[in-house]
C-alpha positions as CSV (number, residue, x, y, z in Angstrom):
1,X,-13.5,-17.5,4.2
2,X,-15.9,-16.0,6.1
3,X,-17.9,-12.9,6.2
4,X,-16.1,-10.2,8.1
5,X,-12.5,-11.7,7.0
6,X,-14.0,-11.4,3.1
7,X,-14.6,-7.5,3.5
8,X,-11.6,-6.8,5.5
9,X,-9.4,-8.1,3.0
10,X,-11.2,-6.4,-0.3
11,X,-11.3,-3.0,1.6
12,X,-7.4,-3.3,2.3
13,X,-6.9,-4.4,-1.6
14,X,-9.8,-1.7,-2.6
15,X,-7.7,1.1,-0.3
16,X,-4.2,-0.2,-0.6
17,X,-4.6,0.0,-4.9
18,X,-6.4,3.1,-4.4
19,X,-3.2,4.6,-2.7
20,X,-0.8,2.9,-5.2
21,X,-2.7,4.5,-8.1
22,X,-3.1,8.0,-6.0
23,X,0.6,8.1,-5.3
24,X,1.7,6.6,-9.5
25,X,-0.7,9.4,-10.6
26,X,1.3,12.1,-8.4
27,X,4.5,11.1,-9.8
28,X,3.4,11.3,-13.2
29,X,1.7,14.8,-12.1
30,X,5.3,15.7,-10.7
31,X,7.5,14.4,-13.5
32,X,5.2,15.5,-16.5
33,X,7.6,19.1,-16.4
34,X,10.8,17.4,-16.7
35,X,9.5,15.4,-19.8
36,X,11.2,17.1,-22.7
37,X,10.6,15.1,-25.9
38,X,7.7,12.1,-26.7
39,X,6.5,10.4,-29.9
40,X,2.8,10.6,-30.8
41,X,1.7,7.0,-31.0
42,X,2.5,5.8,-27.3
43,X,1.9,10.0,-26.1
44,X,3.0,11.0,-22.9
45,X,1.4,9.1,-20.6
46,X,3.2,5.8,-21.8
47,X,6.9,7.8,-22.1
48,X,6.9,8.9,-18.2
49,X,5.9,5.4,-17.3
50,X,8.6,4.0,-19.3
51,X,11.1,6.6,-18.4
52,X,10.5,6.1,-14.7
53,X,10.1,2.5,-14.8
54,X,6.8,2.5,-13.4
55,X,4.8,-0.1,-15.1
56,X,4.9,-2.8,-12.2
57,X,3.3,-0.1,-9.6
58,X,0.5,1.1,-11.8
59,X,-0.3,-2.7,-13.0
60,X,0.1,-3.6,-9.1
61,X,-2.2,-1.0,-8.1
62,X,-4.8,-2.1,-10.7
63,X,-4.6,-5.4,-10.1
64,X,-5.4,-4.8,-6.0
65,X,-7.6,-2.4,-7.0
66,X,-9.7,-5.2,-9.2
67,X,-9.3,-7.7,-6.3
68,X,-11.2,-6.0,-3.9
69,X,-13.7,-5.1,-5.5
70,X,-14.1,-8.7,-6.7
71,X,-14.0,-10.3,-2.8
72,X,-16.2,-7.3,-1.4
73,X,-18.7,-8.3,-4.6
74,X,-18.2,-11.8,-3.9
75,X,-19.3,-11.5,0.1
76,X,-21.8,-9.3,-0.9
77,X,-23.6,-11.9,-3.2
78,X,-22.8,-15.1,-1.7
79,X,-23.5,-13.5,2.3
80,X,-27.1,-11.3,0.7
81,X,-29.2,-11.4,4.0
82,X,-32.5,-12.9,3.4
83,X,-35.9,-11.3,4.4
């Protein structure tokens, strides 16, 4: 993989899981009024994410998220200019 094609993709991961976790966040924001009753161990956090089934979203946005900053590290260290 070279240079330029190594940032591309870990900006589009890096913006793309951004996005997913922007948008997971709002819908939590959103749906946090309609939540009427949640137990104290998992909190409310984990009861709208099970109630709305959004689990693979969040974990997908993460997971992108993670990715690109691993390939834009990655380019950075292995393509360092020398002096």
């Amino acid at each position: 993989m070279n240079e330029t094609k190594g940032y591309l993709l870990g900006s589009v991961f890096i913006l793309s899981g951004t996005l997913l976790l922007g948008l997971m966040h709002l819908a939590i924001a959103l749906y946090l009024p309609h939540l009427t009753s949640w137990s104290s161990p998992p909190g409310k956090f984990v009861t709208m994410m099970n109630d709305m089934m959004g689990w693979f979203p969040y974990l997908l946005g993460l997971i992108l998220l993670v990715a690109g900053v691993v390939l834009v590290c990655r380019n950075y260290f292995l393509h360092k200019p020398t002096n």
